[in-house]
TORLOVO-959366 format. One record per residue (C-alpha): x, y, z. Coordinates in steps of 0.1 Angstrom, whole numbers, plus 5000, padded with zeros to 4 digits. Layout:
<atoms>
XYZ
...
</atoms>
This chain:
<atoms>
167635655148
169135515183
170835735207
174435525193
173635665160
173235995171
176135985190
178535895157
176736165138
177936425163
180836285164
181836265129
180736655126
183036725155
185836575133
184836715105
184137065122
187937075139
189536965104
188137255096
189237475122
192737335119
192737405086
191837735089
193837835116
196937645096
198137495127
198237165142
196437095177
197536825197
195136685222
192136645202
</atoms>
């Protein structure tokens, strides 16, 4: 894997992991 690849991996679970945290927390956070 290259260092780009890497990069979108960690970047896809950040999105995926603050989805979560949203949805948890039931509210909306603007600025991310």
């Amino acid at each position: 894997m290259s260092i780009k690849d890497v990069l979108e991996t960690v970047r896809e679970k950040e999105h995926e992991i603050k989805d979560n945290l949203i949805a948890n927390s039931g509210q909306s956070w603007s600025g991310f």
